[in-house]
VEXKOL-764173 format. One line per 2 residues: number of its first residue (from 0); their letters; for each residue x, y, z of C-alpha. Coordinates in steps of 0.25 Angstrom, whole numbers, plus 5000, padded with zeros to 4 digits. Example, Ala and Ser with C-alpha at 12.3 -4.5 7.8 and 13.67 -1.06 7.14 Angstrom:
<atoms>
0	as	5049:4982:5031 ~ 5055:4996:5029
</atoms>
This chain:
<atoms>
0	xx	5000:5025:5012 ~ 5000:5040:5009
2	xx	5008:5051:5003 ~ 5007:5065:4999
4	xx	5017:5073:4987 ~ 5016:5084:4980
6	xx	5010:5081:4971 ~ 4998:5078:4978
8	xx	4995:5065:4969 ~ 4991:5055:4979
10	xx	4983:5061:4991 ~ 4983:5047:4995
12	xx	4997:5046:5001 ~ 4993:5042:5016
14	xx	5000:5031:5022 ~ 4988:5024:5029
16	xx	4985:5013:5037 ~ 4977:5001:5036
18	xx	4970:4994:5047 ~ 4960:4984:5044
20	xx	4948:4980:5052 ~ 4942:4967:5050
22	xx	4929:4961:5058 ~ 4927:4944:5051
24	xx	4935:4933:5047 ~ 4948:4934:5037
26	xx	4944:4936:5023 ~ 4957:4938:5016
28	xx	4959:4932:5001 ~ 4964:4918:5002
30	xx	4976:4915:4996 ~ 4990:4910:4999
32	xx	4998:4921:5003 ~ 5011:4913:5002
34	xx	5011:4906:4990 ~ 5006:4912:4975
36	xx	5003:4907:4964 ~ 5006:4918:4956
38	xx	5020:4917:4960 ~ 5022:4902:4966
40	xx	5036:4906:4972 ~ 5028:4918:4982
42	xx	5027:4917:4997 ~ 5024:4926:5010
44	xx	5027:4925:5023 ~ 5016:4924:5034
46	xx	5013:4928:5047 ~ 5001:4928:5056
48	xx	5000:4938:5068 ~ 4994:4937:5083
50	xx	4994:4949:5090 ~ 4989:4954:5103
52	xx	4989:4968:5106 ~ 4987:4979:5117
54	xx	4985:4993:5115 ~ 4987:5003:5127
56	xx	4979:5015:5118 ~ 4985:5025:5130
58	xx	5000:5024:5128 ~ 4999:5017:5115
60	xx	5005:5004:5117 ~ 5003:4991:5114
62	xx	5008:4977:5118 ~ 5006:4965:5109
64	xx	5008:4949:5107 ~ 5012:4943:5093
66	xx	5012:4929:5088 ~ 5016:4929:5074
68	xx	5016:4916:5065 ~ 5027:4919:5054
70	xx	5025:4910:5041 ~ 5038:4908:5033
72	xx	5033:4907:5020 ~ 5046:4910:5014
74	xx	5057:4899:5007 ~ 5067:4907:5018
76	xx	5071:4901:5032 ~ 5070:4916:5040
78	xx	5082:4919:5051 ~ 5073:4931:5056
80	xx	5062:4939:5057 ~ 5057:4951:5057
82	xx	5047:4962:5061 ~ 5043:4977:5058
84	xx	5042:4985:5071 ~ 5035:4997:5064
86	xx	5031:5007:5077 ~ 5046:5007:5079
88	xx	5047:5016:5069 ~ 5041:5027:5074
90	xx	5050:5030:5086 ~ 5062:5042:5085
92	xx	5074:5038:5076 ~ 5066:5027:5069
94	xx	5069:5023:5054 ~ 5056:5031:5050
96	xx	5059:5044:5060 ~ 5072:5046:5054
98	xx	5069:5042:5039 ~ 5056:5052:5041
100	xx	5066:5064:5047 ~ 5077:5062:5036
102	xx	5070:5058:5023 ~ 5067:5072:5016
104	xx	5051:5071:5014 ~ 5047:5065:5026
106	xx	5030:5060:5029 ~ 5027:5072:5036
108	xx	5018:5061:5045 ~ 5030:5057:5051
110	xx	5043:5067:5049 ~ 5050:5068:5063
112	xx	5038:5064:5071 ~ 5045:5050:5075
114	xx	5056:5057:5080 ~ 5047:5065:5090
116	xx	5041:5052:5095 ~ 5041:5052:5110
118	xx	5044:5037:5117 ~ 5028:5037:5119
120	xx	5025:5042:5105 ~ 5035:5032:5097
122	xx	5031:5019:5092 ~ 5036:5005:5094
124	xx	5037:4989:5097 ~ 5042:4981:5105
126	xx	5045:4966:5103 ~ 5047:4961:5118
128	xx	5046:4946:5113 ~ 5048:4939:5101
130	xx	5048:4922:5098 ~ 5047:4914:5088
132	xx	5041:4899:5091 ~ 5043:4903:5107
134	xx	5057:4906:5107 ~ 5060:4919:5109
136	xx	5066:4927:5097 ~ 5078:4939:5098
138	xx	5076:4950:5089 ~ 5082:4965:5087
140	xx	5073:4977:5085 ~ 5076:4986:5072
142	xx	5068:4998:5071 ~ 5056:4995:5065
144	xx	5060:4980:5064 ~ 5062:4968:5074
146	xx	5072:4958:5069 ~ 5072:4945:5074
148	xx	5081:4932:5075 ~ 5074:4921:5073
150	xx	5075:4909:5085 ~ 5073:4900:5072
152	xx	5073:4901:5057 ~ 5060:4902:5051
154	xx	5060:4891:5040 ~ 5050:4892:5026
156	xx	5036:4889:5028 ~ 5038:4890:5043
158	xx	5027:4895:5054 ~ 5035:4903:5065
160	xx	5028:4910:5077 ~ 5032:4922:5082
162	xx	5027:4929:5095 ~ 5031:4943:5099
164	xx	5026:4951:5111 ~ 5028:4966:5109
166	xx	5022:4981:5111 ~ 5024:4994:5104
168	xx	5018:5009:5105 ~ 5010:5014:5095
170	xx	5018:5028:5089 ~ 5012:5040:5089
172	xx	5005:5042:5075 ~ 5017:5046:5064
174	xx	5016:5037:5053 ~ 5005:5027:5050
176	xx	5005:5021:5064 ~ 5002:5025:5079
178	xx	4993:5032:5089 ~ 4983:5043:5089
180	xx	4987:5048:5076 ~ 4985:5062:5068
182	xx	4969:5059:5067 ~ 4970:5054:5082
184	xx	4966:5040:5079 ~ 4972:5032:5091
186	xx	4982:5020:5085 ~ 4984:5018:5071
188	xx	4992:5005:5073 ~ 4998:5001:5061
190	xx	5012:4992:5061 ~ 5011:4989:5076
192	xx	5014:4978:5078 ~ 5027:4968:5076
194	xx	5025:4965:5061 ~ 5034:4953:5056
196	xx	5041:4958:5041 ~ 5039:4954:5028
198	xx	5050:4942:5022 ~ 5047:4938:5008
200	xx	5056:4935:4995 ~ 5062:4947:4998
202	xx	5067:4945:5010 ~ 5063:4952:5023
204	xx	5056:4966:5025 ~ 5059:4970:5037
206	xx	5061:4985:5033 ~ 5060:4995:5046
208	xx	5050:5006:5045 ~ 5053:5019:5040
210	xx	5040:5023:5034 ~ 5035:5017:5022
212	xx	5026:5003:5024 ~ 5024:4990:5027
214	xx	5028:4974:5022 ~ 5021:4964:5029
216	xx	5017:4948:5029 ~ 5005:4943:5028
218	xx	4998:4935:5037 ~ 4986:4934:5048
220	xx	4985:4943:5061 ~ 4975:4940:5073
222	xx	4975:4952:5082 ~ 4972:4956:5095
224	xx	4971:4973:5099 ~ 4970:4975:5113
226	xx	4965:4991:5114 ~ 4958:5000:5121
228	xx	4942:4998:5121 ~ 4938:5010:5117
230	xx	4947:5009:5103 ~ 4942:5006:5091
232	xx	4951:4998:5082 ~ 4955:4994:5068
234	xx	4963:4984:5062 ~ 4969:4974:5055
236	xx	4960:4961:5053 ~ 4946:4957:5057
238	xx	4941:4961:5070 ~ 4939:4947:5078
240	xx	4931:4951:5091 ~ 4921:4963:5085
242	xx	4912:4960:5096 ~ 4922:4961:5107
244	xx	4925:4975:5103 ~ 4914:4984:5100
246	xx	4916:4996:5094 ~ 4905:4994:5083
248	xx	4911:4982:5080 ~ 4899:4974:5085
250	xx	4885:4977:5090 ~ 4889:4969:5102
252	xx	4902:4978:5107 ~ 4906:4966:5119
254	xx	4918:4973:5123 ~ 4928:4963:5127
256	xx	4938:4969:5132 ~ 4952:4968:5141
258	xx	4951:4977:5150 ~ 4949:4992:5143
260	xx	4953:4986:5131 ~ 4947:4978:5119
262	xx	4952:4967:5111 ~ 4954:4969:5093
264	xx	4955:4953:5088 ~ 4959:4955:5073
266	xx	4962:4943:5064 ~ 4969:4949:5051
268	xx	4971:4938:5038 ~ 4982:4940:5028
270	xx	4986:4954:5031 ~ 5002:4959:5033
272	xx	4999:4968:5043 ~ 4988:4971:5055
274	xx	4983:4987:5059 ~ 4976:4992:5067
276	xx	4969:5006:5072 ~ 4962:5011:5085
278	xx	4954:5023:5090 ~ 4945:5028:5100
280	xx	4935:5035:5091 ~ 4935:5025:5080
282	xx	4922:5026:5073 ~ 4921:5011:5065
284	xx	4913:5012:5052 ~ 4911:4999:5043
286	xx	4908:4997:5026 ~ 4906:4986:5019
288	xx	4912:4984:5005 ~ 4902:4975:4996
290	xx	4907:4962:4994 ~ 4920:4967:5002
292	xx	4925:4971:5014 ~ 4918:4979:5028
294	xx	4926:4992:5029 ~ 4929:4998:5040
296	xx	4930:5012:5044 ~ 4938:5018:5057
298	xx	4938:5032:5060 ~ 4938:5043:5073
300	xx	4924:5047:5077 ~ 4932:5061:5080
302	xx	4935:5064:5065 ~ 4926:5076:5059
304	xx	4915:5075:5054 ~ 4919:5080:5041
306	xx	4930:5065:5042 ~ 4921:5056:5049
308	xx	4911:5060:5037 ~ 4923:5057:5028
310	xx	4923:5043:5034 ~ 4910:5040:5031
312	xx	4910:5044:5017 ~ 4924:5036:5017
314	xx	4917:5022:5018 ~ 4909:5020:5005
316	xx	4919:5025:4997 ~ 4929:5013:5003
318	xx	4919:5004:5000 ~ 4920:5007:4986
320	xx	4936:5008:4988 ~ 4935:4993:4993
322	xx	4928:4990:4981 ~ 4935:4996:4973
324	xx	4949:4989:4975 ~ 4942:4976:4975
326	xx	4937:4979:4963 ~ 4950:4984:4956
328	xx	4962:4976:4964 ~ 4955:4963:4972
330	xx	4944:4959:4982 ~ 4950:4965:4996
332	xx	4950:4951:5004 ~ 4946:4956:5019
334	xx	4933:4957:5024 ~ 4936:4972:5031
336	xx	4944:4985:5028 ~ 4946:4997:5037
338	xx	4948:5011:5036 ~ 4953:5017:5048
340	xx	4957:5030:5052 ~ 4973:5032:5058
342	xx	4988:5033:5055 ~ 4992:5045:5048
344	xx	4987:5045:5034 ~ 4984:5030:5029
346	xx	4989:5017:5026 ~ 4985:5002:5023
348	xx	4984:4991:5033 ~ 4980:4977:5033
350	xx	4966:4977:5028 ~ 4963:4993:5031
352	xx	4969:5006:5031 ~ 4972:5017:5042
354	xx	4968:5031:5035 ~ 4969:5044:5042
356	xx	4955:5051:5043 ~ 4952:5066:5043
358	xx	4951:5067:5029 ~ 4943:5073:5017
360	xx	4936:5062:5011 ~ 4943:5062:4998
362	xx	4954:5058:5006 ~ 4948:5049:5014
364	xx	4942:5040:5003 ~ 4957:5041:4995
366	xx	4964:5037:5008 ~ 4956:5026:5010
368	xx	4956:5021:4995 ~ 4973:5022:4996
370	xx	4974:5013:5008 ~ 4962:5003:5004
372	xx	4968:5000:4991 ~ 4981:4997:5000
374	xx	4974:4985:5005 ~ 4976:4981:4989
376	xx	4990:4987:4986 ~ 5000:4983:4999
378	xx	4990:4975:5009 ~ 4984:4966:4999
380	xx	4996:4966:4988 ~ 5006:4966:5000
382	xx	5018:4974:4992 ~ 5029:4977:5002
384	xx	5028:4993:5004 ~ 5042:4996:5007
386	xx	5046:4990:4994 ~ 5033:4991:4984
388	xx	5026:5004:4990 ~ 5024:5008:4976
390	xx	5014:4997:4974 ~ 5008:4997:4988
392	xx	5004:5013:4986 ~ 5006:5013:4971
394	xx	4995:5003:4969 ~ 4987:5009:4980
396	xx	4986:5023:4975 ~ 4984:5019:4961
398	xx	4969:5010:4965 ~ 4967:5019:4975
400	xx	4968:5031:4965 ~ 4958:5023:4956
402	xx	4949:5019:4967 ~ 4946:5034:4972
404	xx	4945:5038:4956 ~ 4935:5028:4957
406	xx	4926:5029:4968 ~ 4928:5043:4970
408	xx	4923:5044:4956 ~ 4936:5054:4953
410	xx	4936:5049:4938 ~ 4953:5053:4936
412	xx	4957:5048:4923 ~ 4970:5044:4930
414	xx	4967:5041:4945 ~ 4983:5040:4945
416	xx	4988:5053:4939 ~ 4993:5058:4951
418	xx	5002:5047:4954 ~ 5008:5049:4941
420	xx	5010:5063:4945 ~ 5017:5059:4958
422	xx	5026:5049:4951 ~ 5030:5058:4941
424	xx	5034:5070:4950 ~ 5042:5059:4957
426	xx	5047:5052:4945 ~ 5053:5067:4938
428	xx	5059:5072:4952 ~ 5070:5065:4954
430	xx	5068:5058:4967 ~ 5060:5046:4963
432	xx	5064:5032:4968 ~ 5062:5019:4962
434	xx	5049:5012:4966 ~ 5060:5000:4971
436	xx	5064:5009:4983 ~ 5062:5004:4996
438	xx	5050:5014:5002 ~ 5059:5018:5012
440	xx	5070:5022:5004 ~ 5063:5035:4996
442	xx	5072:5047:4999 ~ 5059:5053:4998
444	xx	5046:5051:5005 ~ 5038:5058:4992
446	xx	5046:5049:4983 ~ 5043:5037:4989
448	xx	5028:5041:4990 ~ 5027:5044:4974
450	xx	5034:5033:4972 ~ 5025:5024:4980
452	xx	5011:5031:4977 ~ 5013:5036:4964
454	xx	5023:5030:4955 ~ 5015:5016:4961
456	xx	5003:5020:4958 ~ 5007:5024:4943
458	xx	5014:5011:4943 ~ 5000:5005:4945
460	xx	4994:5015:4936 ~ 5005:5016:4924
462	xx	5004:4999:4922 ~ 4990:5003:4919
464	xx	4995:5010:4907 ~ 5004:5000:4904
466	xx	4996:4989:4904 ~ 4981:4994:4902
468	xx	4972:4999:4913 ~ 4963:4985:4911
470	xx	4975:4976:4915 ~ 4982:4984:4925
472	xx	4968:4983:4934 ~ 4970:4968:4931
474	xx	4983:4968:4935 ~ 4979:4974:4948
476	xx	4969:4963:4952 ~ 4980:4952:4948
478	xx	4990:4958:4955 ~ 4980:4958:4968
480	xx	4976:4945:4965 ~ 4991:4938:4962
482	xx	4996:4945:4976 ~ 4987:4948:4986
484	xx	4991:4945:5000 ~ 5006:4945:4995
486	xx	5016:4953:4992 ~ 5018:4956:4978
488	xx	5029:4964:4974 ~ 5028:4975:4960
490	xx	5032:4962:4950 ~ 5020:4955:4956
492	xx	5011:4965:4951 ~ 5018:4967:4939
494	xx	5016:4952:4936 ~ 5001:4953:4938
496	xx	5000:4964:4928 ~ 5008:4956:4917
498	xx	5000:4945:4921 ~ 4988:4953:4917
500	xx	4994:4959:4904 ~ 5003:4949:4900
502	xx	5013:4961:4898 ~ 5028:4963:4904
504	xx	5025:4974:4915 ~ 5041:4971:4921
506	xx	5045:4983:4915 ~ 5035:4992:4921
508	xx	5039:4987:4935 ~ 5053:4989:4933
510	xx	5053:5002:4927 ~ 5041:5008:4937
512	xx	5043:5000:4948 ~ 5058:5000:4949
514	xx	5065:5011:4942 ~ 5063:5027:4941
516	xx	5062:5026:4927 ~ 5053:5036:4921
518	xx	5042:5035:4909 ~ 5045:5047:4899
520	xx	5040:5044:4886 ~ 5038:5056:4876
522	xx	5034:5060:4860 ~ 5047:5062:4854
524	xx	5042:5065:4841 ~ 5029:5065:4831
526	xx	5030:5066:4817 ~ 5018:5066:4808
528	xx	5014:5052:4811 ~ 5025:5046:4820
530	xx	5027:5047:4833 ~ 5040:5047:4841
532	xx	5039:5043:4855 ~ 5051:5043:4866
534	xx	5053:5035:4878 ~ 5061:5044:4889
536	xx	5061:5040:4902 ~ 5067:5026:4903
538	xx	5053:5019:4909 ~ 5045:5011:4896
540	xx	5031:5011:4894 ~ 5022:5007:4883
542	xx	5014:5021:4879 ~ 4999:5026:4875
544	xx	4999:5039:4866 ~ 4990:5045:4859
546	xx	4992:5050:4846 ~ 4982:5064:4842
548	xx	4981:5064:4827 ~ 4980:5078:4819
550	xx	4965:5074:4814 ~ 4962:5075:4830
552	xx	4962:5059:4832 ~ 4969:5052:4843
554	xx	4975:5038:4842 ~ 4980:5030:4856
556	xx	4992:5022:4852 ~ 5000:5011:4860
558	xx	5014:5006:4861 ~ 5018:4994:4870
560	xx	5030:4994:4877 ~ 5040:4983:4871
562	xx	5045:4976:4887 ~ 5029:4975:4888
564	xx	5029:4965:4879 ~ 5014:4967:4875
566	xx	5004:4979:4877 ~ 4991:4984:4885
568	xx	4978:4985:4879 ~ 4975:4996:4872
570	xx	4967:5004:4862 ~ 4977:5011:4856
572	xx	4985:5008:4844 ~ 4998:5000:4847
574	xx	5012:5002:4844 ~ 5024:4992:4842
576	xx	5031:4993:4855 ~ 5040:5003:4861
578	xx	5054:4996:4868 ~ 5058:5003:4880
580	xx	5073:5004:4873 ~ 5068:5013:4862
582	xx	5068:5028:4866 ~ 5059:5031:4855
584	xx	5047:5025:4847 ~ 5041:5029:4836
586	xx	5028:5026:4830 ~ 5018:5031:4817
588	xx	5003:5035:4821 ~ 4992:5036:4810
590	xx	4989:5048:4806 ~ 4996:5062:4810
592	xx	4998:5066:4825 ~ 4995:5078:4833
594	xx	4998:5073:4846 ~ 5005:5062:4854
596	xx	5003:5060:4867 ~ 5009:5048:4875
598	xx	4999:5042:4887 ~ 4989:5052:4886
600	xx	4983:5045:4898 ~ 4995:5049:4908
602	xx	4995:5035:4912 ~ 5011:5033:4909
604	xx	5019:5041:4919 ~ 5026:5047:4911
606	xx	5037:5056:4918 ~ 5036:5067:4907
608	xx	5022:5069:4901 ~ 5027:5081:4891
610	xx	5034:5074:4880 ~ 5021:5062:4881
612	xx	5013:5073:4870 ~ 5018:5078:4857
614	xx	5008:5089:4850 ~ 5012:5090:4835
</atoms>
């Protein structure tokens, strides 16, 4: 997802949305997506969707069938159950209308706009009929969220089958979802549908919708689009009747069709949610990766040509994007990823991403790099995004910045250094918020995007300065190895780091992860041989300096941190170990100084870089 500050360091901050498209048999890593190894005492809850839909494309409704097979894989008997409503939200005096006309920065892609929504422009649905096993279920409607009484206790490890008839109407474009968007691609649908909620060891997520993103459970989805003929579509999952379509999808285009309509079968495997897009004027291009997946490409025929160019020019370079985060975090396990144009800037979704089009191509290609790596960070390594946004966008901006350094031959020293920006701006003016605040609980929309862009993306990158550069891509693969299709939490990729490096990395987290607290460390004093060093802010780090002698010489030094209980590898001369207790430490070089400079790489995010050089 996106944001912009003042900063301009992350011109990547678009919320976009992912859609994927998907033409042969599931190809997703097997595993057991219920029991781990890695922490024998782990489970998920699962759930396999049927849906049947109908789309009127003239008033933008749509009327659907559900069966849902819920899996209670949890050691819990469960009283009820509950659903996200999501379109509900964008109706007049909704949750998100009123937190986006009272919160004092508002996304200027929403401000009061929900409140001017006309009964025909508003989004919703609408249960009509619920059951669970046949017998018909009572349940309440709550904003965003449908909770329901169970007719009979769910017991552990029991299957329980769940059939719903509902309809909805699709908003007017506003925030991520809805129809003929600012680009005027038709229906950007994306959280249509009754989507049961998350339970885990936490207990249930059933959060309404006021903004931010999405928690879901993994599971398999077979469905069925019924849609206008002349539509062209995108979605979640692999496209089960190609020939029945047309379109391009087959030479043969044996329009099988109900009436003026066409039918879109999709079979999805192990995914937490299912999108899909539509248009008119979709032109469909397609790219294989070698030795990976076919990509897809989705985008108006009416664009300019100076944007339908861009889109050509796109293609190649997400090839090598593909390659490039199966290279550095792990094999992307589908046989298909799209790339679709719709919604209101850009955002993941299963297998795909959603990206708005009329764009230079800079743009285009950084877009697209931010929202495929989210197929790593959040689909994949299914983190819960009300809770753990920093590591959802965190993680994402911090490959995806190394990706574009990479393919776009940029050749930065520090792909990251405008997160550190970003997060010190935020860190020294007063209104930051712990990275343990709910994402909806920000009092400001720019803090919350710092916080989850940049201060995670320096929490990614910073690790590498603790730990060395070597172990933390290392880490990076374990992490993705221990936890994909799960939802791992900021210990478990702490633990997958220590794993690597055998060091205690708790501290790190805590402080980083779950405080304010600042890194300030500072040259207190240098005389002739000695060196005097300060800790300041109440944040520990082990620190790199180097030291410039008088006869023009430098010499890189090292001192571990105590709680750390061992040290990265390194070339510079090491130092008994500084204990965060001690405000001071002081230490004797070889021969006289001229200069001291404390992490002259910038790789510490150090709140105040003045006092990090002392000149003789």
């Amino acid at each position: 997802m996106g944001f912009f500050n003042t900063l301009k360091m992350r011109n990547l901050f678009l919320s976009l949305f992912s859609l994927s498209f998907i033409f042969s048999t599931a190809n997703a890593q097997e595993i057991d997506l219920y029991k781990s190894e890695i922490n024998p005492g782990y489970w998920q809850q699962h759930v396999d969707y049927k849906m049947d839909i109908s789309m009127d494309v003239k008033n933008y409704q749509y009327t659907g069938v559900q069966q849902l097979v819920y899996t209670n894989n949890s050691p819990d008997v469960l009283n009820r159950v509950y659903y996200h409503l999501y379109f509900n939200a964008f109706q007049p005096g909704s949750e998100m209308d009123v937190r986006s006309q009272t919160i004092a920065d508002p996304d200027g892609r929403v401000g009061d706009r929900i409140g001017k929504l006309t009964p025909k422009e508003i989004g919703y649905i609408e249960v009509t009929s619920l059951k669970q096993n046949g017998i018909i279920l009572n349940y309440d409607v709550i904003g965003t969220v449908l909770q329901v009484q169970l007719n009979k206790p769910i017991q552990p490890g029991e299957k329980v089958t769940f059939d719903m008839v509902f309809n909805g109407q699709v908003p007017v474009q506003v925030r991520r979802s809805g129809r003929n968007s600012s680009e005027d691609v038709a229906l950007s649908m994306t959280q249509w549908y009754p989507k049961l909620a998350e339970y885990d060891f936490e207990g249930w997520h059933a959060d309404p919708y006021i903004g931010r993103e999405f928690h879901g459970v993994w599971g398999d989805f077979d469905v069925t689009i019924n849609i206008d003929k002349n539509y062209v579509l995108g979605g979640t999952g692999y496209l089960q009747n190609p020939n029945e379509i047309g379109h391009g999808y087959e030479t043969e285009k044996v329009k099988k069709q109900k009436g003026d309509k066409l039918s879109w079968h999709f079979l999805a495997p192990n995914v937490h949610d299912f999108t899909w897009a539509a248009d008119p004027e979709f032109i469909h291009d397609t790219m294989q990766v070698p030795d990976g997946p076919m990509l897809h490409f989705f985008y108006k025929k009416t664009l300019e040509a100076t944007y339908l160019e861009n889109w050509k020019k796109l293609q190649p370079k997400t090839v090598e994007l593909m390659e490039y985060f199966s290279t550095n975090i792990g094999k992307y396990p589908y046989k298909q990823y799209s790339v679709i144009q719709g919604g209101d800037g850009g955002m993941e979704y299963a297998m795909c991403t959603l990206i708005t089009g009329e764009r230079k191509l800079g743009s285009l290609i950084g877009v697209t790099a931010h929202e495929l790596a989210h197929t790593w960070f959040q689909f994949l390594l299914a983190t819960n995004e009300l809770k753990y946004y920093w590591m959802d966008e965190g993680f994402t901006s911090y490959i995806s910045d190394y990706a574009m350094n990479d393919i776009m031959d940029s050749k930065e020293e520090n792909p990251a250094e405008n997160a550190y920006k970003g997060y010190i701006y935020l860190a020294t003016s007063g209104k930051e918020q712990a990275l343990t605040t709910h994402a909806d609980r920000f009092e400001y929309n720019q803090a919350y995007g710092i916080s989850a862009y940049s201060k995670g993306e320096v929490f990614m990158s910073q690790l590498g300065y603790v730990i060395g550069e070597d172990n933390l891509k290392a880490a990076i693969k374990k992490y993705y190895k221990d936890n994909a299709f799960k939802h791992p939490t900021p210990n478990d990729f702490i633990r997958s780091a220590e794993k690597i490096t055998n060091l205690e990395l708790d501290w790190y987290l805590t402080d980083f992860g779950q405080t304010t607290n600042t890194i300030d460390y500072g040259v207190k004093a240098v005389s002739g041989n000695i060196v005097t060093l300060e800790r300041i802010g109440l944040m520990p780090m082990p620190i790199d300096l180097t030291i410039t002698y008088t006869d023009g010489t430098t010499e890189d030094y090292y001192i571990p941190l105590r709680m750390m209980r061992g040290k990265k590898p390194t070339t510079a001369t090491p130092q008994p170990n500084w204990a965060w207790a001690y405000p001071t430490y002081t230490f004797e070089a070889s021969k006289p100084i001229k200069s001291v400079q404390i992490d002259p790489k910038e790789l510490m995010a150090d709140i105040n870089k003045v006092n990090n050089k002392f000149e003789m």
